[in-house]
MARTIKE-244379 format. One record per residue (C-alpha): residue in one letter; x, y, z. Coordinates in steps of 0.5 Angstrom, whole numbers, plus 2048, in hexadecimal, padded with zeros to 3 digits. Last residue first. Layout:
BEGIN
aXYZ;...
This chain:
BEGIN
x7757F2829;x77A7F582E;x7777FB830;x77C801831;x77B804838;x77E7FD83B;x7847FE837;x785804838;x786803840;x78A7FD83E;x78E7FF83A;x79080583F;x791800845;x7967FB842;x79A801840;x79A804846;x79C7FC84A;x7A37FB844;x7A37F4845;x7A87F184A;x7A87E9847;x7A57EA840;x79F7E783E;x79A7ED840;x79E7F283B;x79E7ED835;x7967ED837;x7957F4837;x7997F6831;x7957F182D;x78F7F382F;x7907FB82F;x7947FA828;x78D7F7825;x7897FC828;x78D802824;x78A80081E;x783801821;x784807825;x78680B81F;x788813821;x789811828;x78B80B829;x79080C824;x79780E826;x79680B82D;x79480482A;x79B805826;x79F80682C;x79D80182F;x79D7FB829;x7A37FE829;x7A57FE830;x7A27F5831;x7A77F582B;x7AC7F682F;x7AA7F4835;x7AA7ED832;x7A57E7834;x7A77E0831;x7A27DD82C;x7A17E2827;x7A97E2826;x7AB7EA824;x7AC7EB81D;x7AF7F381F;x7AF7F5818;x7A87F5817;x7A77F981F;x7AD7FE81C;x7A9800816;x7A1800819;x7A580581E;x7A8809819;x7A180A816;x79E80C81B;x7A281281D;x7A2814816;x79B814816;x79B81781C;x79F81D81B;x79C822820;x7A2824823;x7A1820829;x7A081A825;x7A781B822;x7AA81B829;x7A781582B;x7A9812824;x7B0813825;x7AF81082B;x7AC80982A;x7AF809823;x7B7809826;x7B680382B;x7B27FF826;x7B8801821;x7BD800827;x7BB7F9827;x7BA7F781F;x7C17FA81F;x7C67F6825;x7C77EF820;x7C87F281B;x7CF7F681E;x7CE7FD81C;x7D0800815;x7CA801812;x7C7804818;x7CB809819;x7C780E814;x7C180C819;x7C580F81F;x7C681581C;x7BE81781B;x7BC815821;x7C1819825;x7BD81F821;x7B781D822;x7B881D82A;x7BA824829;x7B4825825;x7B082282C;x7B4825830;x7AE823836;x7B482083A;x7B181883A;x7B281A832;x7BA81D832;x7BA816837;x7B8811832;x7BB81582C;x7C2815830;x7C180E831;x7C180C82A;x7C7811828;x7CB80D82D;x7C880682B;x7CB808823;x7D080C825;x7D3805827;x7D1801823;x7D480581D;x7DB807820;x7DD806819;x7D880B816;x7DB811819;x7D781681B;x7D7817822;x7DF816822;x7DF81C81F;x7DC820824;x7D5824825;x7CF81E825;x7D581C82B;x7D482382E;x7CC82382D;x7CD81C830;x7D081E837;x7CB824838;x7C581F837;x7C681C83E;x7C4822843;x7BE82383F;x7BC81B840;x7BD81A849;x7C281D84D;x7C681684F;x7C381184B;x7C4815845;x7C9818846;x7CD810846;x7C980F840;x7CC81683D;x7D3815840;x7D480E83E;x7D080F837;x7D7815836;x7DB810838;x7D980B833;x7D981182E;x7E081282F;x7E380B830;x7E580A828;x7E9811829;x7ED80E82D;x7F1808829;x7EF80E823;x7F5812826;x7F481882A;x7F781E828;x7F382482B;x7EE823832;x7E8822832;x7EA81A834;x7ED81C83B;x7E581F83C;x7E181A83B;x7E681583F;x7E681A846;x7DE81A845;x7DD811844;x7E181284A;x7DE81784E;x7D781484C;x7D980D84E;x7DA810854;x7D4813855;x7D180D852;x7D3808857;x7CF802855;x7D47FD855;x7D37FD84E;x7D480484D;x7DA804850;x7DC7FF84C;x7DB803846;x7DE809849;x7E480484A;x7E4803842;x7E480A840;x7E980C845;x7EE807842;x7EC80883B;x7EE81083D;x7F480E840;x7F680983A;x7F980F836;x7FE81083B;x80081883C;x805817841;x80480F844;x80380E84B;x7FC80E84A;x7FC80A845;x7FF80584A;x7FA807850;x7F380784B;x7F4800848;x7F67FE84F;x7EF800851;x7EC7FE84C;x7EF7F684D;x7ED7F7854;x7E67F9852;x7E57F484E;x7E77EE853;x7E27F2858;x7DC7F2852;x7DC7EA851;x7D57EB84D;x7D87E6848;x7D67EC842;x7DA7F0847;x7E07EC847;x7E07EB83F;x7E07F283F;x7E57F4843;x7EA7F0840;x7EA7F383A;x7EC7F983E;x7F27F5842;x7F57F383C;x7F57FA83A;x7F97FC83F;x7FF7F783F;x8027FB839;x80480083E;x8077FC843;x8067FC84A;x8067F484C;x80D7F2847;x80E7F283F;x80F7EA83F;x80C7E8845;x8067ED844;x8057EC83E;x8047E583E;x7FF7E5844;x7FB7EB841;x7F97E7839;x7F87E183E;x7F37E4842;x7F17E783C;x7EF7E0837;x7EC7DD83F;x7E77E3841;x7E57E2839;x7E37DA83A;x7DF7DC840;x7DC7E283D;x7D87DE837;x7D37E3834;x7D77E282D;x7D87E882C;x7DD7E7834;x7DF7E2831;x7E37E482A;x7E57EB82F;x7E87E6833;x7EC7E282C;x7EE7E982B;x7F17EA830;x7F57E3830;x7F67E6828;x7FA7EB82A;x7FE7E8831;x8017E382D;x8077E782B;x8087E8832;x80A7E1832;x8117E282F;x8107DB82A;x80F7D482B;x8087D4828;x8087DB824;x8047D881E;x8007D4822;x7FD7DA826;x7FC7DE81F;x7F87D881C;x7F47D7823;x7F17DF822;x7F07DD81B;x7EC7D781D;x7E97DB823;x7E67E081D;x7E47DC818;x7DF7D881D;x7DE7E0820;x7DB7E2819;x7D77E781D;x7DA7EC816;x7DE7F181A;x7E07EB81E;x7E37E8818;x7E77EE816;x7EA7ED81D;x7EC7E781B;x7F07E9815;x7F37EE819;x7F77E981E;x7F87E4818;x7FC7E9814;x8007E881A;x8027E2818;x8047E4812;x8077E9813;x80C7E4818;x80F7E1811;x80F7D9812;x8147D880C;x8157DF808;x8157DE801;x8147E57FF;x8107E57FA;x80B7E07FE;x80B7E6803;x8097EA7FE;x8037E57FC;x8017E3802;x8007EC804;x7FC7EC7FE;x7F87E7801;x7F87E9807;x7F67F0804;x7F07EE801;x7ED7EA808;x7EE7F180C;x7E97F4805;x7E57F180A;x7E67F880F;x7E27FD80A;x7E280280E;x7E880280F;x7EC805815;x7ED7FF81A;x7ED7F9815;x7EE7FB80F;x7F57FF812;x7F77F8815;x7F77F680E;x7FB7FC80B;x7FF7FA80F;x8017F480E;x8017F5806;x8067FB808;x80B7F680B;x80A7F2806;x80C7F7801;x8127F9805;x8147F2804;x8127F27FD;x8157F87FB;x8157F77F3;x8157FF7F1;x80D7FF7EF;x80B7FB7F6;x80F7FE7FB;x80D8067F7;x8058037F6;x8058017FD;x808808801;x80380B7FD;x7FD8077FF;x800807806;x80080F806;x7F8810804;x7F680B80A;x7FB80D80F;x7F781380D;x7F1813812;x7F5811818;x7F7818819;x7F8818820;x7FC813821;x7FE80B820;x7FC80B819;x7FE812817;x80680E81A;x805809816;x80480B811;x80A811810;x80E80A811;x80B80780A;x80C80E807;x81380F809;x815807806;x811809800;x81580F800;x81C80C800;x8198067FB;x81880C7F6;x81F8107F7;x81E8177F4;x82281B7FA;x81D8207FA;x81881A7FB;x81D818800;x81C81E803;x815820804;x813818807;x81981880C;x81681F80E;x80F81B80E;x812816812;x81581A818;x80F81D818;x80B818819;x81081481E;x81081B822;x80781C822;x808813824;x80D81482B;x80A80B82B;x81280982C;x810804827;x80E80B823;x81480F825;x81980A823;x81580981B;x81681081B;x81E81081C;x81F80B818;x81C80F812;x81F815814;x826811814;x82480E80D;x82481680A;x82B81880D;x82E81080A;x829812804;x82D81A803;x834817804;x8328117FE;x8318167FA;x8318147F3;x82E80D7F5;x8318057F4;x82B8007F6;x8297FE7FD;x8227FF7FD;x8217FE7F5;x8247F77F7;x81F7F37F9;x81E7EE7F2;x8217E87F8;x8277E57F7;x82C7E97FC;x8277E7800;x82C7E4806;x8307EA808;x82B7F0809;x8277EB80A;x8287E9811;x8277EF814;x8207EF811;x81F7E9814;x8207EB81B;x8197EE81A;x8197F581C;x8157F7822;x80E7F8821;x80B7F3826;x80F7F682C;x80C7FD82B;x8127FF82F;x811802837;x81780583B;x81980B837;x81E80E83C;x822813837;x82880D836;x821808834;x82180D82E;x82880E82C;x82880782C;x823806827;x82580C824;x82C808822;x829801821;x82580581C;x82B808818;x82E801819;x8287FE816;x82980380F;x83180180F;x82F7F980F;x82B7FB807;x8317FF805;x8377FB807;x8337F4804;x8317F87FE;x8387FA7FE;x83B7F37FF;x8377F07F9;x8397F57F5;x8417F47F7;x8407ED7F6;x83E7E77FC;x8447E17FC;x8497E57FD;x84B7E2803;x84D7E8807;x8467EC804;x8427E6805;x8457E580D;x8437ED80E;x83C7EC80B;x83B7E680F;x83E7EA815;x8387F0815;x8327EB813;x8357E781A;x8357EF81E;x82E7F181B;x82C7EB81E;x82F7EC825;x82C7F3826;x8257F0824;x8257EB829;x8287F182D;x8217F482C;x81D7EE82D;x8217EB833;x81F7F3836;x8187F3835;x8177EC839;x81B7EF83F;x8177F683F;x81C7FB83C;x820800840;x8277FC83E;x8267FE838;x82C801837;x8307FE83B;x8347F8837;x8377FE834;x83380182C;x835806827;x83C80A827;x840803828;x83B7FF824;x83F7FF81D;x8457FE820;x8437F8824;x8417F581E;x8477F781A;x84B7F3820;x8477EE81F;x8487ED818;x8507ED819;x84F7E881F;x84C7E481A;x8507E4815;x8587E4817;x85B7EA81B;x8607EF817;x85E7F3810;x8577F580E;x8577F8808;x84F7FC807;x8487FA807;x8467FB80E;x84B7FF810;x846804814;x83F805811;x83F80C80E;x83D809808;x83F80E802;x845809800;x8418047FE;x83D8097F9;x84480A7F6;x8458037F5;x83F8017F2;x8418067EC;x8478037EB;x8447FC7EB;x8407FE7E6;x8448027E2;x8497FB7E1;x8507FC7E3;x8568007DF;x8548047D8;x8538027D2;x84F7FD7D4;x84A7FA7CD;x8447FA7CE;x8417FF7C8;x8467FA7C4;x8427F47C7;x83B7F87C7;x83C7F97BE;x83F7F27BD;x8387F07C1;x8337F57BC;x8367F27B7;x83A7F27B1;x83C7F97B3;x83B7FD7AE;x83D7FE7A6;x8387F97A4;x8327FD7A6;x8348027A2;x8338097A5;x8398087AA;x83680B7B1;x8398047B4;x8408067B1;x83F80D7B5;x83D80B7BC;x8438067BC;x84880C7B9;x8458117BE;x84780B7C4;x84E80A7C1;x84F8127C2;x84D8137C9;x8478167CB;x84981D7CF;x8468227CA;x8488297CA;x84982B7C3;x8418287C1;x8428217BC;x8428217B6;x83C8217B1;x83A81A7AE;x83881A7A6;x8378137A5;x83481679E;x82D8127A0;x82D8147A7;x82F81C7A5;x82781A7A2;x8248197A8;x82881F7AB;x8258247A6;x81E8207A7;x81F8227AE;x81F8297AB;x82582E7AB;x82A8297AB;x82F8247AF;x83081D7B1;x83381A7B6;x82D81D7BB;x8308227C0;x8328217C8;x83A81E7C7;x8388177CA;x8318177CB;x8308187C3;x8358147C0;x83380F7C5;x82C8107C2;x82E8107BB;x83280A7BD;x82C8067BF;x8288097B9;x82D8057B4;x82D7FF7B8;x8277FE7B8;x8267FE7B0;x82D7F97B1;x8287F47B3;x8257F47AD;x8207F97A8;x81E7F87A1;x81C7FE79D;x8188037A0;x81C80979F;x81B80B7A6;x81E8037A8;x8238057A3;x82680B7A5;x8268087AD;x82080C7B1;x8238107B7;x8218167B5;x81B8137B1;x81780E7B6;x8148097B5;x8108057B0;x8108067A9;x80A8057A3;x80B80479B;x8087FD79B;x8057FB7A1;x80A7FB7A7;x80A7F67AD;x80A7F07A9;x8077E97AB;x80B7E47AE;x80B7E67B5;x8047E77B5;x8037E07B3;x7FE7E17AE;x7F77E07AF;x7F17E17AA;x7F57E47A4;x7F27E779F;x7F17ED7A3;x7F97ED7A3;x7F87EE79C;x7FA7EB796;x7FE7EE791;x8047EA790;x80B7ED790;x80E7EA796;x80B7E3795;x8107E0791;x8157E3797;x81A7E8799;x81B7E87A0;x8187ED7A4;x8157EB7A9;x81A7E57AA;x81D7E97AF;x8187EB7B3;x8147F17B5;x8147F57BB;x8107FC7BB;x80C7FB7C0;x8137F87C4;x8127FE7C9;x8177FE7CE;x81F7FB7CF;x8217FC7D5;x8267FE7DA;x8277FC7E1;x8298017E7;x8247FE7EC;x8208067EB;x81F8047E5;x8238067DE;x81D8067D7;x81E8057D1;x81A8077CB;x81B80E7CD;x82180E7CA;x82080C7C4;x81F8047C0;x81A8047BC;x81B7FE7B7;x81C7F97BC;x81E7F47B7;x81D7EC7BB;x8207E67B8;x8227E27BF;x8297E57C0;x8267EC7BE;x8237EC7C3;x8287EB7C7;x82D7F07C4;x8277F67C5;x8277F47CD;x82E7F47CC;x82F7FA7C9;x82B7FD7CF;x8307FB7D3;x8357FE7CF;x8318047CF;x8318057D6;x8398047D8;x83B8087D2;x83680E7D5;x83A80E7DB;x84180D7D8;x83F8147D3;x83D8177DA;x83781A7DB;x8358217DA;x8328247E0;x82E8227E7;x8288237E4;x82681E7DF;x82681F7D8;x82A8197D6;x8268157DB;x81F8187D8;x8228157D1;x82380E7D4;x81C80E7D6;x81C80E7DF;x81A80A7E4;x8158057E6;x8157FF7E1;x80E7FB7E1;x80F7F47DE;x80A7F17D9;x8037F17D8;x8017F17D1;x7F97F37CE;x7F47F27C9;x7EE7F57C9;x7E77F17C9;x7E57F37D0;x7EC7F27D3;x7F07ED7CE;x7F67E97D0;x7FE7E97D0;x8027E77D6;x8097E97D9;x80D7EC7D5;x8147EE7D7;x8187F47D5;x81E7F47D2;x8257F57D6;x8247EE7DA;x8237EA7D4;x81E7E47D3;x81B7E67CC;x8177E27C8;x8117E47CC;x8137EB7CB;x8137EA7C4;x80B7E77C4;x8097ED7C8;x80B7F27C3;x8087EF7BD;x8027EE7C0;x8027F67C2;x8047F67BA;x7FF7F17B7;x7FA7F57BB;x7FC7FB7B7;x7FC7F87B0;x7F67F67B0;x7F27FB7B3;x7EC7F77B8;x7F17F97BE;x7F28007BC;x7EB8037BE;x7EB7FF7C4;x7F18037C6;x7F67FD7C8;x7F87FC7D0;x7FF7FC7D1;x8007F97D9;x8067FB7DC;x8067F77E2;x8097F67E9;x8097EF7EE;x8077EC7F2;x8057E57EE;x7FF7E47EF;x7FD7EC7F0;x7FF7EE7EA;x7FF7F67EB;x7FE7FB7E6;x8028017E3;x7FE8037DC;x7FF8047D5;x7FA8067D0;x7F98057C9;x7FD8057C2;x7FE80D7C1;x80180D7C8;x7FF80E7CE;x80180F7D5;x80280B7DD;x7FB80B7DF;x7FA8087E6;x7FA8037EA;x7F67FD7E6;x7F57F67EB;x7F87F17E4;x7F47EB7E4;x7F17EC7DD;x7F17F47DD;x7EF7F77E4;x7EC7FD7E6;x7EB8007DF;x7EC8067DD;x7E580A7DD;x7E280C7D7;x7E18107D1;x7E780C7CE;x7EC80E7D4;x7E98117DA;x7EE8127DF;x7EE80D7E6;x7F480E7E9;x7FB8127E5;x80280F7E6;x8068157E6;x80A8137EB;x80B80B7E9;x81080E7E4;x80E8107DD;x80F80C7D6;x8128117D2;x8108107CB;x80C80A7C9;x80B8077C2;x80D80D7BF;x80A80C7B8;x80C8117B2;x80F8157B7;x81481C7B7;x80D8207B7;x80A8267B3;x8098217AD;x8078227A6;x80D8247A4;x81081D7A7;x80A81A7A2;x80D81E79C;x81581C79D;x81381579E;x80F815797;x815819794;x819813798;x81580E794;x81681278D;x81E81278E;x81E80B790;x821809789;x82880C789;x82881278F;x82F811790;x83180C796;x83780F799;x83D80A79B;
């Protein structure tokens, strides 16, 4: 049937003019491409201002486009764990009666919808007066950018399988009385999980909407109307359209009333189009086309093309001009589009093929002969042959062994369930892909592990040993959103080579070889970009963090996490996710400069964990570790031993070394406490655990023994701490390249010094100096730089007097570690006795120059040790400034830091007996009368202490008894 120009003739004159009109194929396009978490853009300017860094509740991420109505933007729901979408209305618009309707509109749709093919809303509000709707983020690409993808034309198959799932999200919302009305290839998207979806309801109107009524013809404005129920209100004024012209149905282009058979009309253009390549209709102009439409004129298909006959004749009955002549609905459409014509389902077809890339031995194939069970352990032992014996870790500690064959066996358990599954038919042939996918990658890790421990590898950080957990998940979690990981990719050969990269670093960085695990991570990182799987990535990136974080290029670990968390979070990795909440929370710790944004990441790793629905999950209790010693870093110290007590009940039961960390960390809790005694007992135990389970000379026994040291010191029981130095210093030692050697010897130095042997202490304190002036030491060594240079210095000076001891505090005034701010405290007394000894020297602008950078480390020192170090500082800073000449200044920083002192007026205190001193000096020549004061209080502080300073005594007294009193 063809529609003849009739009665609709000046209304499509008018159309014809307003496409004249326009350089674009869009009256309104709602959304357009709906770009990848990639190209997510932070902090851009919109509307003369900076994106907002939350909208309601949501945490935003970045820009992910715009579009006529607003802005869209990727952000993160931190409730609930999860990504979002968030389309935030410009706050032109959102006063626009019409365009407000319509974004409300959108929203209202969605609610009504519960459709794995359309999008899910998740909440709508108003952000500074702006409308806004939340709902999922779905990473991936537009239907339109698949069909242009780079692997070439796709098959008439695959892009059946794509719109039939498309159709039905465009069938469910018919069932609940919703026209789309812009329905094209970019308003669906594919993610990364291989689920399509249905987008951009902006467009969307109801049924209903165009039901003739009395009303129909009356003159009321909307303007007139206070509320309307947004679905109830018309989308279109009189004479007005919505959509898309090349896939517009005639009559919705000609505005006349629309039905769910409008979205069928551009379901079929576009199927027509992915099909054959060209539009259904043609024409010199699109004008041309629209009006090919109408006359129902569809142009053959090319000479070459593949589509079958009954599929071209479904696509053409849906491009039928009149309504009436289509399918009756969107579902009599799917059902012929479904019908199989041609033997097993494509699904299970395509699943097969990727089973078949697993080069896992015989585990999803016929297995004929024994029963069961001995068919499953047949496999296992199969599977394992080429990678592990009973002696490959047979160098291990005792302790550390259990745990790695504990992992062996779990991966063994995972490995028999999913066999038994497939030989019961109990688990589908999704469900045994992901399960075979998801054990493979551990066998990877299995297999460099091995090949590590076969290479003499003797020591594992115990404590990041995979959760057997994990194992156990590739089998039993088939209910979990987790399936992006394990989903169905084009090359599975190029990810199998990429994983065991990934397993490869993650073997070298338990095995502490951190240079090797980052290289192996970063290539593991360039490939699986080239690659284009985003979980791969983010998995590469989380290994490549850990790696910067334990070696030389701390720094950007940070960076990388941030990278690694955005990808987990967006592409639905909630394991992987947790694992990155984790690590950004020890990041806060050691390398932030912020460590209390430690307590946000706890937070966020909860909900994670929460996601997961792990019982009793060990990141949790580890999360307590750090979590106490972001208390320490803010004297919290009741918060600190509570945390510390979180870690050890959680682990109640559990591999004792575990508990190590937070002894140790109880010990530091007491020594800032100044309770010795309780500290000596936290680290006794800490050593006597790893000794049992690791033996008495292994390495991890090292820095037990130093904390020890301190807490031995402080109780003055000087022959137990020079015992524990010197078995530091011999298993170190023993280690080529150990990066305890220098802590051991810096430790042993301050021994030494405490027994008084300053030439022994000095050649320690030296061989320490020069270990850590070497390239690629790791943040744990480089936070001792500026101690042992201030051992050096303080042990010079005792040894050689003041000049001798300024050459260690130039080096540090000229290395990174001398300008960190997290070592605050530290540089902070540094920088405050180089002063003093630069002014002693008579290097009164050397002296200058200390003092300036210890003053920049002020306010990231420890409150309690500043009002000190400021008296210590003003007294020599102002020495060297009235040399100068400079005694006003001088003056001035004197009266300052005697303000801040506060000194008790009942207790004498040499402090401010010095300021009062120093003061008296500066004016007693210039003005007596001011300075007679200071004398007073100076000398009588001076008298009540226990041994005063006798020269000081004899000065004041001889000026006071030239000056008269009265």
């Amino acid at each position: 049937m063809k529609i003849g120009r009739g009665s609709g003739a000046e209304m499509r004159d008018k159309r014809r003019k307003e496409h004249d009109g326009t350089s674009g194929s869009t009256v309104y396009d709602s959304g357009g491409d709906w770009p990848s978490v990639e190209r997510t853009v932070p902090g851009e300017s919109y509307g003369g201002g900076v994106d907002p860094p939350r909208i309601g509740r949501f945490h935003i991420h970045g820009r992910l486009g715009e579009g006529g109505m607003g802005v869209v933007y990727s952000g993160f729901d931190g409730e609930l764990g999860r990504s979002v979408a968030i389309k935030l209305m410009r706050a032109a618009l959102d006063t626009d009666i019409e365009a407000r309707p319509r974004l409300l509109r959108e929203a209202q749709a969605l609610a009504r919808l519960s459709h794995p093919n359309v999008v899910q809303i998740f909440e709508v509000g108003h952000h500074e007066g702006r409308l806004f709707v939340a709902m999922e983020f779905v990473d991936g690409k537009t239907l339109q950018a698949w069909l242009r993808g780079p692997d070439g034309p796709r098959t008439w198959r695959q892009i059946l399988d794509v719109f039939i799932a498309a159709g039905r999200g465009l069938a469910a919302a018919h069932e609940v009385g919703l026209v789309h009305r812009d329905f094209k290839p970019s308003n669906v998207m594919i993610g990364f999980d291989g689920r399509v979806r249905v987008l951009d309801f902006g467009l969307v109107g109801s049924l209903a909407d165009d039901e003739p009524s009395p009303s129909s013809s009356s003159s009321q404005s909307l303007h007139e109307v206070p509320n309307p129920p947004v679905l109830q209100t018309p989308l279109t004024m009189t004479g007005d359209i919505l959509g898309t012209p090349a896939y517009m149905a005639p009559e919705q282009y000609n505005g006349r009333r629309c039905d769910a058979r409008a979205d069928q009309f551009s379901f079929c253009v576009a199927l027509y189009e992915a099909l054959y390549g060209v539009r259904p209709f043609a024409g010199n102009t699109a004008w041309d086309a629209l009006e090919a439409s109408e006359r129902g004129e569809i142009r053959p298909p090319p000479a070459d093309s593949r589509v079958p006959e009954w599929l071209h004749a479904a696509v053409v009955r849906g491009l039928s001009p009149d309504p009436a002549a289509r399918w009756p609905s969107m579902a009599a459409l799917l059902a012929e589009l479904d019908r199989d014509r041609d033997g097993p389902a494509r699904m299970r077809t395509t699943i097969a093929v990727a089973l078949a890339t697993l080069v896992l031995g015989v585990w999803l194939s016929a297995v004929r002969g024994p029963g069961p069970a001995e068919r499953c352990d047949a496999e296992v032992a199969a599977d394992l042959e080429d990678v592990w014996d009973e002696q490959t870790p047979a160098g291990l500690a005792p302790a550390v062994h259990t745990q790695v064959l504990a992992l062996l066996e779990k991966w063994k358990e995972a490995r028999r369930d999913l066999c038994r599954g497939r030989l019961s038919g109990l688990l589908s042939d999704e469900m045994l892909y992901r399960g075979s996918r998801c054990l493979a990658t551990h066998r990877q890790f299995l297999l460099r592990l091995a090949t590590e421990l076969a290479h003499g590898a003797t020591d594992l950080e115990w404590r990041e040993l995979p959760s057997p957990a994990k194992f156990a998940g590739c089998v039993h979690s088939f209910d979990r959103a987790e399936t992006a990981m394990n989903a169905i990719v084009m090359d599975p050969e190029a990810l199998r080579r990429i994983e065991d990269e990934v397993a490869e670093a993650e073997v070298a960085w338990l095995a502490g070889r951190y240079r090797d695990s980052e290289a192996l991570a970063s290539a593991a990182l360039r490939d699986a970009n080239e690659l284009g799987h985003p979980p791969t990535v983010a998995l590469a990136l989380y290994h490549l963090s850990r790696a910067q974080d334990s070696g030389p290029r701390a720094a950007l670990a940070g960076a990388t996490l941030a990278e690694a968390d955005l990808l987990a979070v967006a592409h639905d990795l909630p394991d992987l996710a947790a694992d990155v909440a984790l690590r950004r929370l020890r990041f806060a710790v050691y390398q932030s400069e912020h460590p209390h944004d430690g307590w946000v990441w706890y937070e966020v790793l909860r909900g994670r964990l929460a996601r997961i629905g792990a019982q009793d999950d060990p990141r949790e209790v580890e999360a307590h570790d750090y979590l106490g010693l972001v208390a320490l870093t803010e004297r919290d110290f009741a918060l600190a031993e509570e945390e510390f007590l979180k870690a050890l009940e959680g682990r109640a039961g559990a591999w004792p070394l575990l508990r190590t960390p937070a002894l140790m960390g109880l010990g530091r809790m007491f020594l800032l406490r100044d309770q010795p005694a309780a500290a000596h007992e936290q680290f006794a135990e800490a050593r006597e655990i790893i000794e049992a389970e690791l033996g008495p000379a292994h390495p991890r026994l090292v820095p037990a023994l130093l904390n020890h040291i301190d807490a031995l010191l402080k109780l003055q029981r000087v022959d137990e701490a020079e015992a524990a130095a010197s078995r530091a210093l011999a298993i170190a030692g023993a280690q080529p390249g150990s990066p305890h050697l220098s802590l051991a010897q810096l430790f042993a130095a301050r021994v030494a010094e405490a027994r008084g042997d300053r030439s022994g202490a000095l050649a320690l304190a030296e061989s320490a100096r020069n270990a850590l002036r070497v390239e690629g030491r790791t943040a744990n060594q480089r936070v001792y730089r500026p101690e042992v240079l201030d051992l050096v210095a303080r042990v010079s000076y005792e040894t050689g007097g003041a000049r001798a001891a300024i050459a260690p505090y130039l080096e540090l005034l000229g290395a990174p570690e001398g300008h960190e701010p997290s070592y605050g405290s530290t540089l902070a007394r540094a920088y405050t006795s180089a002063t003093r000894l630069a002014e002693e020297a008579g290097a009164d602008e050397l002296a200058l120059r200390f003092a300036a950078a210890a003053r920049s480390f002020f306010p990231h020192a420890e409150r309690a040790e500043v009002p000190a170090l400021l008296v210590e500082l003003a007294l020599a800073e102002s020495a060297a400034l009235m040399r100068r000449g400079r005694t006003e200044a001088a003056t001035t920083m004197i009266r300052s830091a005697l303000d801040s002192w506060q000194a008790s007026a009942t207790s004498p205190d040499v402090r401010a007996a010095d300021l009062h001193y120093a003061l008296f000096s500066a004016l007693r020549a210039a003005a007596p009368a001011e300075a007679l004061p200071h004398a007073l209080r100076a000398r009588e502080a001076y008298a009540g202490l226990p041994a005063p300073p006798r020269a000081k005594l004899t000065a004041l007294d001889e000026w006071l008894r030239r000056h008269d009193r009265g």
